[in-house]
N, C-alpha and C positions, 0 to 999 in steps of 0.2 A: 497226286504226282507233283503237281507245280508247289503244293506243302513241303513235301520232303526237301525238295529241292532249296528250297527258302530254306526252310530249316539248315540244310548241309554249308547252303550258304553263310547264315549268320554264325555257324557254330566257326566255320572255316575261319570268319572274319575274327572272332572273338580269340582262337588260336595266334592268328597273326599279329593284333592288337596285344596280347599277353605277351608274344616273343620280342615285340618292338618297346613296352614299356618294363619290363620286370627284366630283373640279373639270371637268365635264365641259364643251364649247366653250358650254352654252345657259345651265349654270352660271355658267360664267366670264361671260356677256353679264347676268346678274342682278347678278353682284357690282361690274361694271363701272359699274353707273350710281350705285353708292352715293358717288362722285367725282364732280361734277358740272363741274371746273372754273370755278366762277365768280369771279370778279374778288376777291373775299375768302379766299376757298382757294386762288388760287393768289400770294397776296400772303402767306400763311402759310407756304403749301408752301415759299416762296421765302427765310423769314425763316429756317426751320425748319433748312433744308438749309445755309444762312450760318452760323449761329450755334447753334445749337444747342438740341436740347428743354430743358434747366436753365436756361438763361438766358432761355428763349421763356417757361418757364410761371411766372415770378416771378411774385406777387400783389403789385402796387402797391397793394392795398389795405390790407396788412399788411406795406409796409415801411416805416413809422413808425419812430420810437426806441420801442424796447424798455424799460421796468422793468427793473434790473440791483442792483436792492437786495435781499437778503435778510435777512430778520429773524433768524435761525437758520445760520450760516455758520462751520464750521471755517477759520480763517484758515491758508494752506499759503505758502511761498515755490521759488521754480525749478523749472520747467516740466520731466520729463523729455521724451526724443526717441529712441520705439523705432525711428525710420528705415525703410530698407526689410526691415524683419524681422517675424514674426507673434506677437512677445515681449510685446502688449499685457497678456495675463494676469501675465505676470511683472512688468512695470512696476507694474501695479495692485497688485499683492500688496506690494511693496517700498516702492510710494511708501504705502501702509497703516503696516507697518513703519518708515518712516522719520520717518512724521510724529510717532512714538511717541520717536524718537530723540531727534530734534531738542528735543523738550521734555526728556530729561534730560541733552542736553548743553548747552541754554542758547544752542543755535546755530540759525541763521536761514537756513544755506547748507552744506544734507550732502545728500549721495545714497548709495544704497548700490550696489554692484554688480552689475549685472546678467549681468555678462560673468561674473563667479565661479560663482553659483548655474548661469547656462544651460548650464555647462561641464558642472555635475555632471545636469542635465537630460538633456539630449543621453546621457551616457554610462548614466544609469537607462535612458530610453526603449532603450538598445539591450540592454542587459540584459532588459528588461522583454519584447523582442521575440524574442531569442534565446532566453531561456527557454518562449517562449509557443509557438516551434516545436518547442523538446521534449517541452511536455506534450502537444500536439497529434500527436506522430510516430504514432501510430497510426490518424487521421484519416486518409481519402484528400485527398491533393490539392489536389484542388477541392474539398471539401468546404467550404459558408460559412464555417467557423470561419479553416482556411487559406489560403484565399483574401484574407479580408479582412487577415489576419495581413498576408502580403506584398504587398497593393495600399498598406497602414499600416504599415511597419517605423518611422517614427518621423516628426514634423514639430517645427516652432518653435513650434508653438499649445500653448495648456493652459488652465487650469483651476484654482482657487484651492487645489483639493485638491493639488495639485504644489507652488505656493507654499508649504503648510502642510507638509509631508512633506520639500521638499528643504532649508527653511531649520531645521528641527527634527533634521535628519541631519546636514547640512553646516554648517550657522550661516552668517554672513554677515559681510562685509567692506564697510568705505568703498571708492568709486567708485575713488577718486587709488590705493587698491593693486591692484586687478587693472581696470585702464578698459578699455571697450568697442575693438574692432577695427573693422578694414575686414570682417572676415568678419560679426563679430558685428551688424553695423549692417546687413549687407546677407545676408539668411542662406540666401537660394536658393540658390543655386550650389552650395554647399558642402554643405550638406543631401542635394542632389542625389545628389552624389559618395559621402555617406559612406551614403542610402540604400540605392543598390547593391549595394555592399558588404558591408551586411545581408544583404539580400537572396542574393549570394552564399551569405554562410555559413549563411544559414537551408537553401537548401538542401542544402550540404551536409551540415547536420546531421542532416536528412531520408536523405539516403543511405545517411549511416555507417551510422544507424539502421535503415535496408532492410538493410544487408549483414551487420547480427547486431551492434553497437556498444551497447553496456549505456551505462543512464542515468547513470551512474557516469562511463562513459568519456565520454557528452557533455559531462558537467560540465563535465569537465577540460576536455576541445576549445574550451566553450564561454568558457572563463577566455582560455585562448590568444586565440582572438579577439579578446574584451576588450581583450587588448592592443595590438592592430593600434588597435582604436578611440581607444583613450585616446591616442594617439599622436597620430592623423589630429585628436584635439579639440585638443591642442596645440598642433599646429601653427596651427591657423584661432584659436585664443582664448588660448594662452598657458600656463601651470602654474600650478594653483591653489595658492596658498598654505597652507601648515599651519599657522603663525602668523602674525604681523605686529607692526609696532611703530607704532602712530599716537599722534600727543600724545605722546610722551614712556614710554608703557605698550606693554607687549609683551602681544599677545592670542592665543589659537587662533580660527577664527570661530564656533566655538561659545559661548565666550567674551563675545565680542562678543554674539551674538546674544541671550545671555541676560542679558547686562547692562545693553544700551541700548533692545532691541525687543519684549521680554515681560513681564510682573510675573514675580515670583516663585510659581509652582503652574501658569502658564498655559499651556494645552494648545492649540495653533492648529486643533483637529484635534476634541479632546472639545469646548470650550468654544465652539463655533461652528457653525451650522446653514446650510445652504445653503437659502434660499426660491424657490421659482416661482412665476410664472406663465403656467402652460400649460391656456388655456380648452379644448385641445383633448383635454384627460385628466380625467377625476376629480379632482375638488378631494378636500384634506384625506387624500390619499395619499402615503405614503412610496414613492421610488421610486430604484432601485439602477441603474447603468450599467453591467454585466458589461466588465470589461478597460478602464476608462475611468479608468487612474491614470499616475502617471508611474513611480511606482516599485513593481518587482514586490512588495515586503513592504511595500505602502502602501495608501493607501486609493483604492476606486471610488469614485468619484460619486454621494455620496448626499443627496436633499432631499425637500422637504417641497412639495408641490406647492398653492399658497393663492391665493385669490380675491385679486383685486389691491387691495381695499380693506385688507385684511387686512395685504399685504405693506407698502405703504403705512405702517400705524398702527406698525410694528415699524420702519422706517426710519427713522420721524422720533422716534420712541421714543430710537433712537443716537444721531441728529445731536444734539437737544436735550443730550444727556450727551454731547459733543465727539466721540464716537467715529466716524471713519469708516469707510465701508462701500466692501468689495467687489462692483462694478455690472457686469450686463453688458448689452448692449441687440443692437435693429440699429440701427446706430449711422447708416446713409447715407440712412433711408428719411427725406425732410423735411428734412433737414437743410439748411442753409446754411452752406455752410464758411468762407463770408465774414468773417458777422457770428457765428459759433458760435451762434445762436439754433437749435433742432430744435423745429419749432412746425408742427403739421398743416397753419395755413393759409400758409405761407411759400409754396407753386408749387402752381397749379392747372392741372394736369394735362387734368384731365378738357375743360374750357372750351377749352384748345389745340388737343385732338387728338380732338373732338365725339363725347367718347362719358363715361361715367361709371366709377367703379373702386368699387366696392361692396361687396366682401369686408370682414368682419369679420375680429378679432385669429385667432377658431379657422379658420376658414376658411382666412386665408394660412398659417397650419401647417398644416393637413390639406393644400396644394396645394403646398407648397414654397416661396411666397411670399416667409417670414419666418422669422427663428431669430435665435437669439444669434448678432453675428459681431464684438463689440470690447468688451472689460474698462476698465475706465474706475474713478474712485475717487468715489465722491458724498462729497460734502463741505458739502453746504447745501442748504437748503428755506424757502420764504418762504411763509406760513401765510396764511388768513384769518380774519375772527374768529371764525367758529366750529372753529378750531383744524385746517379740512383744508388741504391743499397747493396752492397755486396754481402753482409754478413749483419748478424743480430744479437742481443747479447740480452740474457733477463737471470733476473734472480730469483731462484728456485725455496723449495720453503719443506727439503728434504736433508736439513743441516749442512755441515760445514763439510763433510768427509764426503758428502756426491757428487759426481760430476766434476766441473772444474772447479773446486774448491766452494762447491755448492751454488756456482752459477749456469747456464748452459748455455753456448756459443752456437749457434743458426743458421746454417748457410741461407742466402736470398730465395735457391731452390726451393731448398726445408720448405720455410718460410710461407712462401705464397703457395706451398701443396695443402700443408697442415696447420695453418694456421687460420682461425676462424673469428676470433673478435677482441677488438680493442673497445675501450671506455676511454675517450678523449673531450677534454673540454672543448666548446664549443669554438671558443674564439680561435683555435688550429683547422676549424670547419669551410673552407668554402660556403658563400651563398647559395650556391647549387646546392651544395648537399643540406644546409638548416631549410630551403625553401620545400624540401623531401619532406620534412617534420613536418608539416601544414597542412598531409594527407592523412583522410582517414585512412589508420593504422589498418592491416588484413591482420584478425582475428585467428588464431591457432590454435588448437585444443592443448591440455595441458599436458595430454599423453603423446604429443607428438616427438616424437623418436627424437629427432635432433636435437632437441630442446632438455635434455638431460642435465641433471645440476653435474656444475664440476666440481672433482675430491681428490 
């Protein structure tokens, strides 16, 4: 008897547990009437489905003319065009570099190459991968570290540490001697092809390793490789230059690179601090990205995680001394790619689609929301009179015909919602914040979410 009963019980319970978690037909009749059809919903529904949520939830109320003066403004001239490739990091690092150029050579119209540098990018990242499956060979498999290895053999995205590491190894060249491809301009495809093939030799390098092959002997294997690679970079980008002759002067790009885009002692690497902000971590923490470089004898990703006031006062710290800064934001959230304005109240969202978005800056990182996903160069900020930021200004590396004439203007809002890390030299740093650098770094995996290369 007291069986049955238990029984009647759990089945009962297991009924009401199925009604409470699943879309059940009395469910579905509850969510149904949140639709009411009437003559204003469905004159939305109707807009909605024509033309689209971006252009439905424009604020008329904030499409005025914008303020487009800054007080405070690094003057730059020609727009790069990373195209369809994820080379915005690289852009950003370069056009930094170039605007350094450009004042010692007196000239108004230089680029430097970006096809040169990614050539030697591409060929670290596969180094960087193929080694990471040898030190890994005694790992199973599946294990996270291997796993994420070959789901990651290498992408077009990075990170300013790559800029700092690959033009400090390789130096750099003018545009007009190694210029951009159809590969380079458009870099899926071809990434594709050469990921694979990674991928192949990662595991065969794992094999040899199962069948008794000393780390010695993968070396070797692993150079051979190499070779296939550098071949396969060739052919998509061209052969990089050892030297060059530009203006009349024969260079190597090291050369170049240290005569036109450094001071003399300048370290891109010691003399410059990566900042955040990440509401969703510990402020005033140093923090390390395990396997998060481009080149395997290079450096990880390391910064200083700071309260966005803070970051802020060290930005404009640069700008004031002409120096620009390495930006990186989420570049789509607000944004108007019309007018390049990225301003909170540009599309009202919420009023179109009758309901509200409410998440804070930590909230959309702890949910997946939000993260870094485009490099960008800040180059200006317009003050108020009590000396803080009203508006931000950077140049974009999406040509000359996006946005405001391929810059994008920032309200202070924007700004300190979406915006997540600057690269600033140190001497704009407070003592407080370099006396941060003195801690042991906290250690990150390389799969962690936020830590995504920007493209």
């Amino acid at each position: 008897m007291k069986k049955g009963i238990i029984s009647t019980i759990i089945m009962f319970s297991c009924a009401l547990v199925g009604a409470q978690t699943s879309i059940t037909p009395q469910v579905l009749k509850q969510l149904e009437v949140s639709y009411t059809g009437t003559p204003a919903e469905k004159a939305l529904r109707n807009a909605i489905s024509n033309v689209g949520i971006a252009k439905m939830a424009i604020n008329q109320e904030n499409a005025g003319a914008k303020d487009k003066h800054f007080g405070i403004e690094i003057k730059n001239t020609g727009i790069t065009d990373q195209k369809s490739s994820g080379r915005c990091w690289l852009f950003t690092g370069l056009n930094v570099l170039r605007g350094r150029a450009m004042k010692k050579l007196g000239t108004k119209d230089f680029v430097l190459s970006q096809c040169y540098l990614f050539f030697y990018d591409q060929l670290e990242k596969s180094n960087l991968f193929l080694q990471g499956i040898i030190d890994t060979r005694e790992q199973p498999v599946d294990s996270e570290m291997v796993r994420w290895l070959f789901q990651h053999p290498l992408s077009d995205g990075g990170t300013y540490t790559g800029v700092a590491d690959l033009a400090t190894k390789y130096g750099v060249i003018p545009a007009d001697i190694m210029p951009e491809t159809y590969v380079s301009n458009s870099t899926s495809e071809f990434c594709g092809h050469l990921k694979r093939k990674l991928r192949e030799f990662g595991i065969t390098l794992r094999e040899k390793s199962e069948a008794g092959m000393s780390e010695k002997q993968l070396q070797t294997l692993k150079v051979e490789q190499l070779g296939t690679v550098y071949k396969m970079l060739v052919m998509a980008y061209g052969v990089p230059p050892t030297q060059f002759t530009w203006n009349d002067k024969t260079y190597t790009p090291l050369e170049f690179f240290k005569a036109y885009c450094i001071e003399d002692g300048e370290d891109l690497n010691k003399d410059y601090v990566m900042l955040m902000n990440d509401p969703s971590r510990p402020y005033n923490k140093v923090y390390e990205i395990d396997y998060d470089r481009h080149v395997y004898d290079g450096h990880n990703w390391l910064y200083v995680n700071l309260p966005i006031e803070e970051v802020e006062s060290i930005a404009i710290a640069s700008l004031k001394d002409s120096s620009q800064i390495y930006f990186s934001c989420d570049v789509n959230k607000f944004l108007d790619r019309t007018t390049g304005i990225a301003d909170l109240k540009n599309f009202d969202y919420g009023s179109l689609l009758g309901t509200t978005f409410g998440m804070n800056k930590k909230q959309r990182i702890q949910t997946f929301d939000s993260g870094s996903t485009h490099a960008m160069t800040l180059m200006a900020v317009d003050l108020d009179g009590e000396g803080k930021a009203k508006k931000w200004k950077v140049e974009n590396s999406w040509g000359s015909s996006s946005g405001a004439n391929g810059y994008i203007i920032m309200t202070d809002e924007w700004f300190r919602e979406y915006m997540f890390r600057i690269v600033a030299n140190r001497k704009y740093c407070p003592a407080s914040v370099l006396n941060l650098l003195k801690q042991k770094p906290v250690r990150l995996p390389a799969w962690d979410p936020m830590f995504s290369e920007e493209d």
